[in-house]
MIMI-568607 format. One record per residue: x, y, z of N, C-alpha, C in turn; residue in one letter. Coordinates in steps of 0.001 Angstrom, whole numbers, padded with zeros to 6 digits, always signed. Example, Ala and Ser with C-alpha at 12.3 -4.5 7.8 and 13.67 -1.06 7.14 Angstrom:
<nodes>
+013190-005690+007800+012300-004500+007800+013200-003300+007800A;+012850-002250+007080+013670-001060+007140+012900+000030+007870S;
</nodes>
This chain:
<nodes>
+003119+000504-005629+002771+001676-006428+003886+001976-007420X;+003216+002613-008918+004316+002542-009910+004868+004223-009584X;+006306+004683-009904+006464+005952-009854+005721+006520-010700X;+005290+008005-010025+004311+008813-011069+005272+010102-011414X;+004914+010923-012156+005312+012427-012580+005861+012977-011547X;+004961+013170-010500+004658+014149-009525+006203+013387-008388X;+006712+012031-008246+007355+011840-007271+008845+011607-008151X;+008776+011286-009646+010064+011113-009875+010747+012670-010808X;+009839+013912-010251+010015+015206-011273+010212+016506-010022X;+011633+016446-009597+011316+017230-008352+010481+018572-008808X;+010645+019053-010065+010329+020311-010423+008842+020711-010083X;+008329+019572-010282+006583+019159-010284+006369+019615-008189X;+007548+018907-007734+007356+019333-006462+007481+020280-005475X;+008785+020661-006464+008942+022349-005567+008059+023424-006355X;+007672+022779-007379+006540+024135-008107+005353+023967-006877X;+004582+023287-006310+003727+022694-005065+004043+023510-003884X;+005845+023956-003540+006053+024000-002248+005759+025331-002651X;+006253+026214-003925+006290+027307-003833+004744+027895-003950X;+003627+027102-004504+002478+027600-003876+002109+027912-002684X;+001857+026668-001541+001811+026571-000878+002758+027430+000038X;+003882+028028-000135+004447+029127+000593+003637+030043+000171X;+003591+030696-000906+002564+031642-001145+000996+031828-000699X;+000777+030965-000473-000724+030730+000111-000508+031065+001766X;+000424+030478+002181+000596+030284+003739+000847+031889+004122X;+002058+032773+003000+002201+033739+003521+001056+035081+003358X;+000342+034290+002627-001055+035603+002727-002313+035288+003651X;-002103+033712+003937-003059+033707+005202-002502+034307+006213X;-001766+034311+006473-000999+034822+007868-000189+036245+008020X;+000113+037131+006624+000351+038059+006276-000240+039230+007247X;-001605+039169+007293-002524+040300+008105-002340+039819+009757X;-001535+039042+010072-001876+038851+011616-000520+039529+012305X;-000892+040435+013059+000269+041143+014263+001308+040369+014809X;+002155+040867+015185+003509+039989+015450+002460+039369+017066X;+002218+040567+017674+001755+040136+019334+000408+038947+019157X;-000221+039006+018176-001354+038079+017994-000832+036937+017893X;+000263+036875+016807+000753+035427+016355+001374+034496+017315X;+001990+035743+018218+003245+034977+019189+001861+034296+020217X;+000989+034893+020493+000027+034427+021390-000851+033203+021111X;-000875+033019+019518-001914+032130+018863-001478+030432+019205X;-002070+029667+019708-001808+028478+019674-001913+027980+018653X;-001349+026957+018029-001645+026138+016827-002587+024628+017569X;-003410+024404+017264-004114+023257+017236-003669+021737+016959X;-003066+021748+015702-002325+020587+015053-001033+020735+015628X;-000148+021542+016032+001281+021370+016655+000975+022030+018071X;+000628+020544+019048+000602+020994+020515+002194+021710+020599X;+001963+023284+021455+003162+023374+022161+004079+024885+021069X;+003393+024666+020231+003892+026262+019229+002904+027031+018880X;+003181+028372+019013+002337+029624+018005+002603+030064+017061X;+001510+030390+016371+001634+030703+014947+002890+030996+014766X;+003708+032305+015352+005355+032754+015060+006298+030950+015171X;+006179+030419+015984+007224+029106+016006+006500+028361+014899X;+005466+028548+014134+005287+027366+013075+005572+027606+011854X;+005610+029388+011761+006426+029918+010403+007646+030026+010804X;+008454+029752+011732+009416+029936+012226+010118+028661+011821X;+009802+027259+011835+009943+026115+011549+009984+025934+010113X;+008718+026418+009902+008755+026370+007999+009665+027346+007153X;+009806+028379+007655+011071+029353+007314+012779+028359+007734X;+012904+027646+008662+014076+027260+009576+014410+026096+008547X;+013464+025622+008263+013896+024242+006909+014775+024545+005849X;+013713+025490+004983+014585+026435+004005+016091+026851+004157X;+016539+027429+005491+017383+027689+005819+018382+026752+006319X;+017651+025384+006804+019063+024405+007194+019229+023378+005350X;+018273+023389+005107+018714+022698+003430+019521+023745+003078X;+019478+024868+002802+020664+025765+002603+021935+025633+002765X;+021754+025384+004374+022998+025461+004780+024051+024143+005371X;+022822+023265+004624+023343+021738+004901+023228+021443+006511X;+022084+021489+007151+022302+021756+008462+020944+020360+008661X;+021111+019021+008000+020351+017902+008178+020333+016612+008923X;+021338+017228+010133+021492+015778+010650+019863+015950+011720X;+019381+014707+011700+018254+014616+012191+016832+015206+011783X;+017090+015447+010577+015678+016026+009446+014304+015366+009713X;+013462+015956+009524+012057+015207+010155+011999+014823+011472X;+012983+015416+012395+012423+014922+013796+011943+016396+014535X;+011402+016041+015584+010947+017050+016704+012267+017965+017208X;+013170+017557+017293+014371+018029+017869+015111+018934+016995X;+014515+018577+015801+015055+019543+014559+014299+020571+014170X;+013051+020141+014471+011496+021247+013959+012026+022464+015497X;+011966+022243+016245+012471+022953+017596+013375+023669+017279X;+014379+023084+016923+015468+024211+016829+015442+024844+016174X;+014696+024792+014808+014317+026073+014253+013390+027363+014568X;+012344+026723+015333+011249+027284+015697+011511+028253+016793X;+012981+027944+017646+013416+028231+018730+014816+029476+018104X;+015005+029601+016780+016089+029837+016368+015418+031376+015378X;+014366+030823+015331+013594+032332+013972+012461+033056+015012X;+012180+032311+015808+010584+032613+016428+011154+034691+016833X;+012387+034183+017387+012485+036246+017933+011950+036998+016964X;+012677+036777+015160+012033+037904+014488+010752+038188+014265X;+009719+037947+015280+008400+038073+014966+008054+037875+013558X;+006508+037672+013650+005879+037067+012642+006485+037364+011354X;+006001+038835+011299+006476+039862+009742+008021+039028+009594X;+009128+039171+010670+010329+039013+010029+010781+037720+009761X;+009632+036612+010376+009516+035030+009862+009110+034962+008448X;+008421+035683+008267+007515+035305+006307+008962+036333+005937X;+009060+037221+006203+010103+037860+005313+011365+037232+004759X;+011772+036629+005739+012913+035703+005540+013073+034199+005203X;+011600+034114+005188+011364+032736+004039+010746+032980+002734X;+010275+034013+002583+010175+034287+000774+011583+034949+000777X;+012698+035390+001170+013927+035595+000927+014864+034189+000424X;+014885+033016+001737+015362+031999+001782+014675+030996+000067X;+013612+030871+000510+012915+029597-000016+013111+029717-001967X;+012970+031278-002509+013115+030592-003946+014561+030267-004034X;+015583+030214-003393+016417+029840-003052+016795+027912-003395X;+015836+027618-002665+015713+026159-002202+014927+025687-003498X;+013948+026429-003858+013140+026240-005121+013569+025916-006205X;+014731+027063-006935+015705+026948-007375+016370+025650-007725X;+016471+024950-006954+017247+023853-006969+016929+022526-007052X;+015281+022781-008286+014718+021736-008230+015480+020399-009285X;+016473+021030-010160+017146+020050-010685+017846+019091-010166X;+018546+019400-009279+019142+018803-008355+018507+018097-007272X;+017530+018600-006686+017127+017737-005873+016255+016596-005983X;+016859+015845-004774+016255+014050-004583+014960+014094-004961X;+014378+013320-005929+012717+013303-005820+012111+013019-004675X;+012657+012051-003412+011498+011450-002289+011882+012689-001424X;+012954+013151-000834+012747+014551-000631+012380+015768-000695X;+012169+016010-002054+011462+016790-002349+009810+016336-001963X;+009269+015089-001959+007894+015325-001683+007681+015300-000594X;+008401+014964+000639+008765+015225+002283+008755+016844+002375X;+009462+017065+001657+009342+019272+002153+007910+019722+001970X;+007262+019129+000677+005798+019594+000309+005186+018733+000981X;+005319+017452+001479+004288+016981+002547+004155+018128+003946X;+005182+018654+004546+005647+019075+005984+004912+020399+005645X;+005167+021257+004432+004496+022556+004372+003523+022666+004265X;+002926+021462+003115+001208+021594+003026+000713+021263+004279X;+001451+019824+005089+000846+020140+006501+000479+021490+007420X;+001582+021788+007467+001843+023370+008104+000899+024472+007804X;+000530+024305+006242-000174+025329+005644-001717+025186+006629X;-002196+023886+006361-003714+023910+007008-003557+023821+008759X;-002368+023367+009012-002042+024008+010761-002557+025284+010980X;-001775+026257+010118-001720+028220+009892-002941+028146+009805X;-003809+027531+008769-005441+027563+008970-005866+027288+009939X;-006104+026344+010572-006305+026437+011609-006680+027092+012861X;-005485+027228+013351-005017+028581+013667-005741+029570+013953X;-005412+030336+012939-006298+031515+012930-007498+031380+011782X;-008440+029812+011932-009352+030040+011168-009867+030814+009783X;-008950+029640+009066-008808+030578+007544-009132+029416+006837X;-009782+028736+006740-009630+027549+005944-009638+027599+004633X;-009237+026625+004029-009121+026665+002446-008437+025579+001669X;-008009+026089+000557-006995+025300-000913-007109+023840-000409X;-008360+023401+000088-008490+021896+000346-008425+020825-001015X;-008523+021651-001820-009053+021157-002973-007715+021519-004134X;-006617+022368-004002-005345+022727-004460-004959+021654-004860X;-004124+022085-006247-003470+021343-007022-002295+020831-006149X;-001540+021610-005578-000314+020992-004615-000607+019548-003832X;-001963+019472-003361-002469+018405-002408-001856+017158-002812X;-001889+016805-004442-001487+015692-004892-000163+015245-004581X;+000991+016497-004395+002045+016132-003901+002596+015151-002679X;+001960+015532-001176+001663+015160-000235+000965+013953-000287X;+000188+013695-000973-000453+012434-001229-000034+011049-002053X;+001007+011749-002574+001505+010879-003056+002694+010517-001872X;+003561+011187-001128+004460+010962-000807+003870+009915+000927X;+002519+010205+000783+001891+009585+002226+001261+008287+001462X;+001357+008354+000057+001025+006831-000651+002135+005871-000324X;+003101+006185-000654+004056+005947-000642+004651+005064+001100X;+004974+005769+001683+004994+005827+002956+003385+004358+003803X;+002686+004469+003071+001452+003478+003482+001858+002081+003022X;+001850+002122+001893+002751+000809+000782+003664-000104+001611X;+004638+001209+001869+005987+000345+002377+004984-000566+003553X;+004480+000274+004528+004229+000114+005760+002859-001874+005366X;+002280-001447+004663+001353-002256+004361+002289-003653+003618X;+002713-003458+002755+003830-004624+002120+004603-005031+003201X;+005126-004129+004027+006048-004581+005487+005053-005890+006313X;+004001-005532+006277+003314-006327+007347+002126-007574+006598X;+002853-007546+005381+001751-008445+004635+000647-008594+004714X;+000116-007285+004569-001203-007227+004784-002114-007078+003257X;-003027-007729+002847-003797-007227+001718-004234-005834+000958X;-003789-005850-000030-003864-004075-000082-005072-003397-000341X;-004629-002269+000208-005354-001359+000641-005557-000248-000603X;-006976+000135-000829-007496+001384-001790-007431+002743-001057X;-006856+003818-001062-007175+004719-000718-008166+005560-002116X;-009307+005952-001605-010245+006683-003477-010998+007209-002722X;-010815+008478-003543-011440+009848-003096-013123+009971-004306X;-014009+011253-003798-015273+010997-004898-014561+011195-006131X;-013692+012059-006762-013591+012084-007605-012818+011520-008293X;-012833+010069-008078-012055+009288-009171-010372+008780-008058X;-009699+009836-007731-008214+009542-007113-008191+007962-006278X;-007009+007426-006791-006878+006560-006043-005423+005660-005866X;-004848+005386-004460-003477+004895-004387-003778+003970-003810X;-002691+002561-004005-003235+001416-003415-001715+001245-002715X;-002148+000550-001842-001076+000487-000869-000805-001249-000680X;+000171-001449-001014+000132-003361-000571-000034-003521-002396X;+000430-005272-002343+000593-005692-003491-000997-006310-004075X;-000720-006832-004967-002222-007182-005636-003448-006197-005810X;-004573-007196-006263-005739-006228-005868-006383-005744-004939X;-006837-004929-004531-006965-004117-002998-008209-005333-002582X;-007997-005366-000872-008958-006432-000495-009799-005421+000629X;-009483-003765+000416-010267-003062+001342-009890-002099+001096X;-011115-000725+001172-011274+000355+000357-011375+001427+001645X;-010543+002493+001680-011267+003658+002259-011405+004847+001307X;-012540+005405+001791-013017+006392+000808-013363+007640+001649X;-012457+008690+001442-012662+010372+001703-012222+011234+000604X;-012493+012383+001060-012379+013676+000331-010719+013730+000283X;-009582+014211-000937-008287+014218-000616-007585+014791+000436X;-008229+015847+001133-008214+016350+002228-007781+015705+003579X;-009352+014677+003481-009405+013859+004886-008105+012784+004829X;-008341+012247+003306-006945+011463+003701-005515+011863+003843X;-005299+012942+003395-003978+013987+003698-004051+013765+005229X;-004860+014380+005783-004783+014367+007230-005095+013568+008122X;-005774+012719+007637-005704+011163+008807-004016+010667+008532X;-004030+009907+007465-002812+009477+006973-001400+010541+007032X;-001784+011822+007548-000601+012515+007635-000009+012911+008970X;-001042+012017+010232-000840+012651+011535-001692+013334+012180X;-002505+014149+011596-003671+015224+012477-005022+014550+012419X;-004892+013227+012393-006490+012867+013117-006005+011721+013971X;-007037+011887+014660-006437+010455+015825-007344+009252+015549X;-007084+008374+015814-006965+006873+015443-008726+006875+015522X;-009703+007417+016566-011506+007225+016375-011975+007831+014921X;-010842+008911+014919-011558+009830+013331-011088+008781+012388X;-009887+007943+012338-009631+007628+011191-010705+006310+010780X;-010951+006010+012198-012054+004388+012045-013186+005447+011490X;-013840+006149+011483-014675+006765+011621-015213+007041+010045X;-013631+006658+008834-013826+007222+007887-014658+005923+006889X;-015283+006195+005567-015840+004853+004859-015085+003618+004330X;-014752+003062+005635-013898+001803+005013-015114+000561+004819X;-014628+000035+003282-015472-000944+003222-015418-002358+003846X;-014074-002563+004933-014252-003814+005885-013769-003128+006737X;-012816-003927+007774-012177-003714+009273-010747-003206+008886X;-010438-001580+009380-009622-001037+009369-008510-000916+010343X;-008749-001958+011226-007861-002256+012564-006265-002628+012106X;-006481-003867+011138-005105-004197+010591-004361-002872+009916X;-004920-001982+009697-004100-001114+008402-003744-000448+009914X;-004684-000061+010478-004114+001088+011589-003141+001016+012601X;-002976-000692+012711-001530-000753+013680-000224-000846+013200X;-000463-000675+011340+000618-000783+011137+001160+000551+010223X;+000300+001469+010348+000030+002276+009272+000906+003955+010039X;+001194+003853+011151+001994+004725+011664+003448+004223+012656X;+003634+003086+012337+005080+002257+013067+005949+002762+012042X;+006943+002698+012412+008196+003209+012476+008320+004453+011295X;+007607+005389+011867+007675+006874+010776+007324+007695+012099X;+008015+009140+011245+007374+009857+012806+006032+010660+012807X;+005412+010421+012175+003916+010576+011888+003205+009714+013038X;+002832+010656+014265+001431+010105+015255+000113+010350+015032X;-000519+009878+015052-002304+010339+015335-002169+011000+017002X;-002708+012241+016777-002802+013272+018126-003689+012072+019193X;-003609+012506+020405-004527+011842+021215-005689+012358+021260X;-005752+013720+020986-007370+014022+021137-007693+014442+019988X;-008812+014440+019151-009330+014674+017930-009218+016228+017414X;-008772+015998+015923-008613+017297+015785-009431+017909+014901X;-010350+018533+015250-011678+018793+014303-011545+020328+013568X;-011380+020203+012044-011277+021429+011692-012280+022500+010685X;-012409+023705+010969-013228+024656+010198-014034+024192+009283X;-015054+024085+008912-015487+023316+007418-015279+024865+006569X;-015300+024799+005698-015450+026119+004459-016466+026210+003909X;-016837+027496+004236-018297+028118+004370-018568+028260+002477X;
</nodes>
């Protein structure tokens, strides 16, 4: 894949994150501190709503404070989640629209492939919060492209790693990233949505066979989540359609 706008322009990317914070903090804005702390999240076995803005607030705050050894792992998402979750909900969003134009700010400076890792993790997060508390939406958001590119990306390597024939990812309306060198020798086709979230971790390996591939999707799938920390859940994660 050739670099596009969107992965070599961090500005393009933190303009994305700062939607997507904004979106996240008005879905979740109206929910009680005691509701949130109680709410399971669906897509993150093991946290409630408060530990998942707690996490997405806790990022902001260790890029701040240079606090990255072990970035993108479980052990790091935890300690934030474990580190903000007390100030209840209200004082989790409060202190990440405090923190984050902060981080925003600093789109000159920052790494382009990093920057589309923060907007991959939030837009994840964002349709988690949906989830959630059943809010669905911005499936269709301009930010999406961010994330999609950076999970293009991430497929490529993985597909070129294993010499495998490349792969079309194309959505109905035209979008499309190819993964692997040459001309694609196999097509899957969803909504940008579905492939955000198969390819991003929240569908498990039956949903992803499940999607319109035009041959056998077995080869892409054993190699298509090795060595990243992106799993397919074990049990299917089926979400809200939008009414």
């Amino acid at each position: 894949m050739t670099p596009s706008p969107t992965i070599s322009d961090p500005s393009v990317s933190l303009a994305a994150y700062r939607a997507v914070r904004e979106r996240t903090t008005e879905v979740l804005g109206g929910i009680d501190d005691g509701a949130a702390a109680s709410t399971a999240v669906p897509g993150c076995p093991g946290w409630t709503v408060t530990e998942l803005a707690a996490h997405m607030c806790g990022v902001c705050v260790d890029i701040l404070e240079g606090h990255l050894d072990g970035v993108g792992t479980a052990p790091w998402a935890d300690a934030q989640a474990e580190r903000f979750a007390p100030l209840g909900l209200a004082g989790v969003l409060d202190h990440w629209n405090e923190v984050a134009p902060q981080v925003e700010a600093l789109a000159p400076a920052f790494p382009p492939q990093p920057a589309t890792q923060l907007v991959f993790d939030a837009t994840t997060h964002e349709h988690d919060a949906r989830g959630a508390v059943s809010a669905p939406g911005a499936r269709d958001a301009d930010s999406l492209a961010v994330p999609l590119e950076f999970l293009g990306r991430l497929l490529d390597a993985q597909v070129r790693k294993a010499s495998l024939p490349a792969l079309a990812l194309r959505t109905p309306d035209g979008w499309i990233a190819l993964a692997g060198e040459g001309p694609p020798a196999i097509e899957v086709r969803a909504s940008a949505f579905e492939l955000f979230r198969s390819f991003g971790g929240r569908r498990a390996i039956d949903q992803i066979r499940a999607l319109d591939w035009s041959g056998d999707p077995e080869p892409y799938l054993a190699v298509a989540f090795t060595d990243t920390p992106l799993r397919p859940p074990d049990r299917p994660l089926v979400e809200d359609p939008i009414e």
